[in-house]
C-alpha positions in Angstrom: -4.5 -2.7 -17.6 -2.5 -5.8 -18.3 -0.5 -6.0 -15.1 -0.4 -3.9 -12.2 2.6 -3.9 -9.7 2.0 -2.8 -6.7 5.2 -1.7 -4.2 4.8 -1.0 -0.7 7.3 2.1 0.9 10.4 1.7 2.7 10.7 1.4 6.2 10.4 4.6 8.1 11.2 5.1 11.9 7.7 4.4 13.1 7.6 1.1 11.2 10.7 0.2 13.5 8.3 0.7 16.5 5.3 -0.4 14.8 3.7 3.0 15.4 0.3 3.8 13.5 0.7 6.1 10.7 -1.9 6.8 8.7 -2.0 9.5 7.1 1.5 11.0 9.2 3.7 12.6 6.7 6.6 10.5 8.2 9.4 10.0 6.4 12.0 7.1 5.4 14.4 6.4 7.2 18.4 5.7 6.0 17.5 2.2 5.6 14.3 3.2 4.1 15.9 5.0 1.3 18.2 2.1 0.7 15.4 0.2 0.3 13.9 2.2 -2.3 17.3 2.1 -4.5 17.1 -1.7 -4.1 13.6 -1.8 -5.3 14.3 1.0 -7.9 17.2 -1.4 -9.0 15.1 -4.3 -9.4 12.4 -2.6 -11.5 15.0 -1.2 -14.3 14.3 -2.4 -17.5 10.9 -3.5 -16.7 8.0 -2.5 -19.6 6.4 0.2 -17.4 4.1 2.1 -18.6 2.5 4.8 -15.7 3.9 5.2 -12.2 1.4 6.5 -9.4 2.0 7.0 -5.6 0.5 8.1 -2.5 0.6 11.6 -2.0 2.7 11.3 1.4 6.4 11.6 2.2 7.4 8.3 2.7 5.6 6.6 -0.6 6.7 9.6 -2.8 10.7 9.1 -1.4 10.5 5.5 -2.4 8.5 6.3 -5.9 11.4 8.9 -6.5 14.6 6.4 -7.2 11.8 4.3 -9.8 10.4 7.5 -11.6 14.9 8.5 -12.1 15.5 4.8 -13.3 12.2 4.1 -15.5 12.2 8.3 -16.6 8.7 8.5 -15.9 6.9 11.3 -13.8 5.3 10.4 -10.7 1.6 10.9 -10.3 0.7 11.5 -6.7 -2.7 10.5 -5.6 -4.6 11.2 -2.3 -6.9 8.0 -3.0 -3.7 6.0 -2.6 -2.8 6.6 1.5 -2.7 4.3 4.3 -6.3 4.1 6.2 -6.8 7.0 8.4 -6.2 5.8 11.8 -7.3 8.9 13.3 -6.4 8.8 16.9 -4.9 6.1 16.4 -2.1 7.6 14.7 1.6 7.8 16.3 0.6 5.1 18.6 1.5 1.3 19.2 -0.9 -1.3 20.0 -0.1 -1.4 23.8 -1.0 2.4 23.9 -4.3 2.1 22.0 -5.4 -0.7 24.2 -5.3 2.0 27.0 -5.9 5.2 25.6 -8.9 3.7 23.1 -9.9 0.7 25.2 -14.2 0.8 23.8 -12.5 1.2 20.1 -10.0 -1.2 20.0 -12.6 -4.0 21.4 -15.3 -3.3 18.9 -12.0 -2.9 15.8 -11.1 -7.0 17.5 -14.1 -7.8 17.2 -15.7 -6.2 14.1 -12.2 -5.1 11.7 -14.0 -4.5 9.0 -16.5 -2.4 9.4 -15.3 -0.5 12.9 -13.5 2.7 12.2 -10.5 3.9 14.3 -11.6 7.1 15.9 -12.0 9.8 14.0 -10.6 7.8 10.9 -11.3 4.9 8.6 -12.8 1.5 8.5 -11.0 -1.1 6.3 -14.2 -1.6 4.8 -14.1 2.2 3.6 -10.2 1.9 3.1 -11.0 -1.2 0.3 -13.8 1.0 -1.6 -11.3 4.0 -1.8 -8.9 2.2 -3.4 -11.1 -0.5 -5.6 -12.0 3.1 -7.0 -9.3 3.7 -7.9 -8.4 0.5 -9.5 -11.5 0.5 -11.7 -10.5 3.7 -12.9 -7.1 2.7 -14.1 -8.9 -0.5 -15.8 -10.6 2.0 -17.8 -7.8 4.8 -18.7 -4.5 2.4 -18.8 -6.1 -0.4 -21.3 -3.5 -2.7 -22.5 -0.7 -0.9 -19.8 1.5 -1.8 -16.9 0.7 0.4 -14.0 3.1 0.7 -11.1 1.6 2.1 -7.9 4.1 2.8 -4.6 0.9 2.9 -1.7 1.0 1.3 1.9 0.3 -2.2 3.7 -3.4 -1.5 4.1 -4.1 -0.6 0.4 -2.5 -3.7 -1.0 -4.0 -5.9 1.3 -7.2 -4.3 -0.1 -6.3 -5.0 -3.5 -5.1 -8.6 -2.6 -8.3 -9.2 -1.6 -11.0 -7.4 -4.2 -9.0 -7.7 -7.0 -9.4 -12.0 -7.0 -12.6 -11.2 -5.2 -11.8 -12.9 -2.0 -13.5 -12.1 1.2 -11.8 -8.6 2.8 -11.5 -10.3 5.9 -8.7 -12.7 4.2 -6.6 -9.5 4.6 -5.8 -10.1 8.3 -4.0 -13.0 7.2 -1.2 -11.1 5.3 2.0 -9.8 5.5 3.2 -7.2 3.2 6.5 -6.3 4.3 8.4 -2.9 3.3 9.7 -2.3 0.1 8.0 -5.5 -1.2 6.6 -6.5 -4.7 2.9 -7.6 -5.1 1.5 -7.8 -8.8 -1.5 -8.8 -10.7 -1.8 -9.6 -13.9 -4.8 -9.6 -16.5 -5.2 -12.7 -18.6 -8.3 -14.3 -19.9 -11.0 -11.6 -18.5 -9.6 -12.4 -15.5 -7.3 -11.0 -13.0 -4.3 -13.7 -11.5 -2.4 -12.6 -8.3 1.2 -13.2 -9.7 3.3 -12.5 -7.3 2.8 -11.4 -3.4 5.3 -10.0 -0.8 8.5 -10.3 -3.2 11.6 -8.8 -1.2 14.1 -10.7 -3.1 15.9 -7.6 -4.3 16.4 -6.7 0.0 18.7 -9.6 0.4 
């Protein structure tokens, strides 16, 4: 790859509440899908060369306005979710603190490497989708790729692509519908731009 641009989904209800979703196949909402034409708008006319997305509802409604304005086909990947919140999932902070008391303690005190029951650690999330960004080094040489994913997986990115700790990760914000990209320039990969959500004013 030469650049890869990275666009979080639009906002769905849950997000409103700060539910956990995971892998919930939950969709937008009306200002989610507004959203998505904004970012769909702001991504015309950019050289794109491959668009990708998460598998679930709410990426593959945002990735549907860019695959109509760029005419390219969306690729749905699995490897692309959220992290698997397991139990977790549907639930706000307050409720896990009293429903999952032990888990929540051990995630505070260990993030990385503590799963949330009967889902993923963030360490796991971050080698599921480094995978997958090694792969598209190797079969989009000299391309733009354009992946619509979740908060957790570009956080991920944000922090292996530049090969910063993982732990940098609970320091960012990556709001809905935004913009984060990378681009490759001599051998190495440059964070460009993070959190972009110009085109929502």
């Amino acid at each position: 790859m030469k650049r890869l641009i990275l666009v979080r989904h639009g906002e769905t209800d849950w997000n409103r509440v700060s539910r956990y979703q995971g892998f919930a196949r939950t969709p937008l909402n009306e200002r989610g899908r507004r959203q998505a034409k904004q970012v769909a708008r702001r991504v015309a006319g950019w050289d794109i060369d491959v668009l990708y997305a998460s598998d679930l509802p709410r990426t593959v409604e945002t990735a549907q306005p860019i695959a109509n304005r760029l005419g390219l086909p969306i690729i749905k990947l699995e490897a692309l979710r959220e992290i698997d919140v397991g139990e977790w999932e549907g639930l706000t902070v307050t409720e896990i603190q009293a429903e999952h008391t032990e888990n929540w303690d051990t995630y505070i005190s260990d993030p990385i490497n503590t799963a949330r029951k009967g889902g993923e650690s963030l360490g796991e999330l971050a080698t599921r989708v480094n995978e997958v960004f090694q792969r598209w080094e190797e079969e989009h040489a000299a391309q733009t790729v354009l992946a619509v994913t979740h908060g957790g997986p570009i956080k991920a990115l944000v922090c292996t692509v530049p090969g910063l700790p993982l732990g940098y990760r609970m320091h960012l914000r990556i709001g809905n519908a935004s913009i984060t990209t990378f681009v490759h320039e001599n051998g190495r990969w440059y964070l460009q731009v993070l959190n972009d959500r110009c085109h929502l004013a």
